[in-house]
N, C-alpha and C positions, 0 to 999 in steps of 0.2 A: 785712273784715266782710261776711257774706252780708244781701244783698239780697233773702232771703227773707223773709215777714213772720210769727212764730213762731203757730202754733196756738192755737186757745182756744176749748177744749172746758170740760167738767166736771172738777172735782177728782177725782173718784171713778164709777165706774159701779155698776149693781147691778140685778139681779134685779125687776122689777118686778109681775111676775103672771106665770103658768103655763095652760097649757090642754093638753087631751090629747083620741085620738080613737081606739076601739078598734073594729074594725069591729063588725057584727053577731052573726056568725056563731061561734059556741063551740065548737072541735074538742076533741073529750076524747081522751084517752090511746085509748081504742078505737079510732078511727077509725084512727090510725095503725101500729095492731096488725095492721089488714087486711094491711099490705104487709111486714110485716117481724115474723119470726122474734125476739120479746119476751115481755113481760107489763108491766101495769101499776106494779108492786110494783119492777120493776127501772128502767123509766121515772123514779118517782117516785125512787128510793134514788139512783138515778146523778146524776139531775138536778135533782129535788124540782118539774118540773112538771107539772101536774094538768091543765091544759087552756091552750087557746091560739085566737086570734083568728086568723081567716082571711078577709080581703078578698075582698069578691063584685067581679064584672064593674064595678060603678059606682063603688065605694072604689080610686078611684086612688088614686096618691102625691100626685097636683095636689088631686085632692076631700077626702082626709083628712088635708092639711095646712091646707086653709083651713079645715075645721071645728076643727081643733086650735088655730090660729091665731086665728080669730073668738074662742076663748073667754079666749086669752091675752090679745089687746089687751082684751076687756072686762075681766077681773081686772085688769089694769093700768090702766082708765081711760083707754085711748088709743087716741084716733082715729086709723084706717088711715092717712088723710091726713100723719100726723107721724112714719109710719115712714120713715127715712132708706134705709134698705139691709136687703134681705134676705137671710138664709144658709140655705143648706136644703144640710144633710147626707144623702146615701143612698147606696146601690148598684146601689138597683131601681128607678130609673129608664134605661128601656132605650133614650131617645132620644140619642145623642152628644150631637147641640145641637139646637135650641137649650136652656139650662140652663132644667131645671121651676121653676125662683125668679122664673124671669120672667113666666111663667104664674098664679105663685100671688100675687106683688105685684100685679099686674093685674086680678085674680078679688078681691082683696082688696080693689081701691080705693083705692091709695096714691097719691102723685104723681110718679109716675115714678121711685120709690126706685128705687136700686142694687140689683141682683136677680145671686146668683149661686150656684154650686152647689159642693159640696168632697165629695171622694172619702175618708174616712180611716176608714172600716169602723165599728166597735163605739168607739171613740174620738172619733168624728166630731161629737156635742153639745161634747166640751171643746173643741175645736180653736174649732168655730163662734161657744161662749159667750168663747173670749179673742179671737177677729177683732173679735167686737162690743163688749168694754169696750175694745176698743183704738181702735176707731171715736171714740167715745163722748166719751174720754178728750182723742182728738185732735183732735177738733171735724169730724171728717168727715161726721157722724152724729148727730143729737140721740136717737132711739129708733133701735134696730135689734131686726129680728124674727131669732131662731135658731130653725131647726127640724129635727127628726131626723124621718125618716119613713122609712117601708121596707115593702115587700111581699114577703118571705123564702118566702112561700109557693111564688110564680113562682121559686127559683132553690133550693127543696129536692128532693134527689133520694130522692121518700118509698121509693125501696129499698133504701137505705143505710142500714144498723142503727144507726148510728154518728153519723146530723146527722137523719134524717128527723122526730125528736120533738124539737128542738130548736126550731124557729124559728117566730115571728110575723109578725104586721102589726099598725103601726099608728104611730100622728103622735103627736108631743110637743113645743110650741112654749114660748119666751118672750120675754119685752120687756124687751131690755135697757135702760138708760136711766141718766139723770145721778143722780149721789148725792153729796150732803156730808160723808159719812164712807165706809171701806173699806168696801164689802160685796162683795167681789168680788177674792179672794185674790190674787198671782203664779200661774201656771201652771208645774207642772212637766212639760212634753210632751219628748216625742222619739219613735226610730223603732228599729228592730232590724231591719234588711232581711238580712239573714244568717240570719235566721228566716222567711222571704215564705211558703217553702214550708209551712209548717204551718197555715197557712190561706189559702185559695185558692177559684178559680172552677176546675172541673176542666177544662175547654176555651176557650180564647180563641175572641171573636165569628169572627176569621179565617178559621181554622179550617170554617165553614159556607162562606164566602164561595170557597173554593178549591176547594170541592166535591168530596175526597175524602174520604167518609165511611166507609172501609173501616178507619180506626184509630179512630172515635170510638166508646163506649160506647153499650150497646144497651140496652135494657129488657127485660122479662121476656119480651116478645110479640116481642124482633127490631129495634124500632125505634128510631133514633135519639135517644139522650137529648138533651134539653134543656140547654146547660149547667146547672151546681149548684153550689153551696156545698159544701167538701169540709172538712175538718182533722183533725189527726194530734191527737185528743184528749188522750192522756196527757203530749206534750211542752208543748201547749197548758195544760194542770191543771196543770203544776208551775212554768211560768213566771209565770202568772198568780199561784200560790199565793206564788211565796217571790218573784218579784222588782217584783210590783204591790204588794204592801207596803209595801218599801221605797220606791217610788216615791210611794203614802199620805202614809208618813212623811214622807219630804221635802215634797209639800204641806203638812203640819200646820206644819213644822219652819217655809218660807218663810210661811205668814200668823202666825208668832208665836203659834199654837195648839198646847196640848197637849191628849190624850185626853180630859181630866177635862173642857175648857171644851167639847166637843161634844156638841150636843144630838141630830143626826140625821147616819148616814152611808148614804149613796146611792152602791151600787157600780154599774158596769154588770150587767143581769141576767142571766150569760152562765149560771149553775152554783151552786145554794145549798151545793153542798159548795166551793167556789171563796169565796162570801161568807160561810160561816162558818169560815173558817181563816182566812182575810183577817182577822175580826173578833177572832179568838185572837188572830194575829199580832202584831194592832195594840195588844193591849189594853185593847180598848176598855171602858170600864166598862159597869154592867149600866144604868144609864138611857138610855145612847144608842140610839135608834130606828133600828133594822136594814132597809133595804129589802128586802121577800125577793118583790116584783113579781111574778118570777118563774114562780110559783108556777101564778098564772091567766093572765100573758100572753106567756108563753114568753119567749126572747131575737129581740126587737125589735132589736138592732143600734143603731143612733143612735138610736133612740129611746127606745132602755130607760130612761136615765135621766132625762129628763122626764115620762117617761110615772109612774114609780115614783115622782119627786116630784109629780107633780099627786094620785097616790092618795091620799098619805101624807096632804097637807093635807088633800083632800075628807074624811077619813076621822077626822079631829082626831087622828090618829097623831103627826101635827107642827105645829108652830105657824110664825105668822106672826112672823118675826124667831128663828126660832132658827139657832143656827150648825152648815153641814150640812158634810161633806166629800162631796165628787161626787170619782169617779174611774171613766172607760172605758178598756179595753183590747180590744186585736182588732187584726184583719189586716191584715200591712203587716209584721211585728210592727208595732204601734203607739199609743200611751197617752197620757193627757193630765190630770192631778189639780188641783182648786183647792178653797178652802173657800170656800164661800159663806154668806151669808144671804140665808134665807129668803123670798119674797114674802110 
């Protein structure tokens, strides 16, 4: 017999409040016309987005996760102090360590929560939201904060036809916390590394560090690109189309949800031609509330799908208690579906 003494958390976890934080600054399709050989008309047709957020000098990862954050634990009615552990998903944070979670539970005001950081791209919010009902659950954790943030601006390479109108900034936070009943599905996650190459950073950090800059990518003037965000679109739009589906479906399938009982589905905001083949696929009937976020805040990365559910509700798009399917997918290969409800 183990001489462990068994856990004793909550029956159930769930969603408690939402907050989001877009920076200031409004880049329209024109801006990004300057540097690359397009039009508006095919920006929009390819992608369906219209305009996008771009972080100034002071909207860091750390500064617009605590605004996103602050507004989360208030929706939630929960003081910093009773958050257990924080998760902050990104890419663009460009410090190895220390992890910016620690930074941001700190700035927060918490009591010395568990603060850490997880790498898994455009999938990065589901990963995050089942570490914390798993917390939750386990009793390691009474609240845990999730947060997806990104600064995509610092890692697009605006000369490339192909990502340069593609990518945002900005934060998307929640409060997980204990529940009496399911609100907060199985997770169907996994990984496809036999894919890595279709979306990638185009240069490893090393790479700068060895100092032969005679093989790295130049800019229009000669100099040194910056790493960037790169991917093989087409292989990317077809996996996502036919095989994040079926990965959908098996979320509906494990919370015992079919089509008809969903009220709102929240895709990651990578491609509205991407979310409405998804929504073919799935079937989904015509009441379900389609996130199409996208539109005004480009693809956000981990943060797309918080940031798309903080709209929805501000916007009375969706309500409080309805039953949502969340699903991110992105680089790694790699994906993560649950059904939730609502805050």
């Amino acid at each position: 017999m183990s001489k462990i003494k068994p856990s004793k958390g909550a029956p159930y976890a769930r969603i408690l409040g939402v907050g989001g934080y877009r920076p200031t600054r409004v880049v329209p399709n024109e801006v990004i016309l300057e540097k690359i050989d397009s039009s508006d008309e095919w920006i929009r047709s390819r992608s369906g987005i219209e305009t996008r957020h771009w972080a100034g000098p002071e909207e860091t990862v750390a500064a617009m996760s605590v605004e996103a954050s602050g507004k989360a634990l208030a929706d939630a009615g929960i003081d910093a102090s009773r958050i257990g552990a924080v998760v902050v998903s990104t890419v663009s944070h460009f410090s190895q360590t220390p992890a910016i979670a620690t930074e941001i539970a700190d700035r927060l005001g918490t009591d010395k929560a568990a603060a850490f950081d997880i790498s898994a791209g455009c999938a990065g919010f589901g990963y995050g939201l089942t570490l914390a009902k798993g917390m939750v659950v386990e009793g390691s954790a009474e609240y845990v904060l999730v947060i997806g943030v990104e600064r995509l601006s610092d890692l697009t390479d605006l000369e490339d036809r192909a990502t340069a109108f593609l990518f945002g900034d900005g934060a998307g936070a929640v409060v997980v916390g204990p529940s009496q009943e399911p609100a907060i599905g199985p997770t169907v996650w996994g990984s496809e590394g036999d894919k890595a190459e279709t979306i990638k950073q185009t240069v490893s950090w090393d790479r700068f560090r060895i100092g032969d800059v005679s093989e790295l990518p130049l800019d229009s003037e000669g100099n040194v690109k910056f790493p960037a965000i790169t991917q093989e679109g087409q292989a990317v739009f077809r996996w996502a189309v036919f095989e994040m589906a079926k990965v959908a479906q098996q979320a509906l399938d494990a919370a015992g949800i079919s089509p008809d009982d969903l009220d709102v589905f929240i895709p990651h905001q990578a491609n509205v031609r991407i979310i409405d083949s998804m929504v073919k696929t799935l079937k989904l009937p015509e009441h379900v509330t389609v996130a199409r976020d996208i539109r005004t805040t480009g693809n956000t990365s981990a943060a797309s799908i918080p940031l798309a559910m903080e709209r929805l509700l501000a916007t009375g798009d969706a309500r409080s208690g309805d039953t949502a399917l969340v699903i991110g997918f992105g680089a790694g290969l790699v994906y993560a579906a649950t059904v939730v409800t609502l805050p």
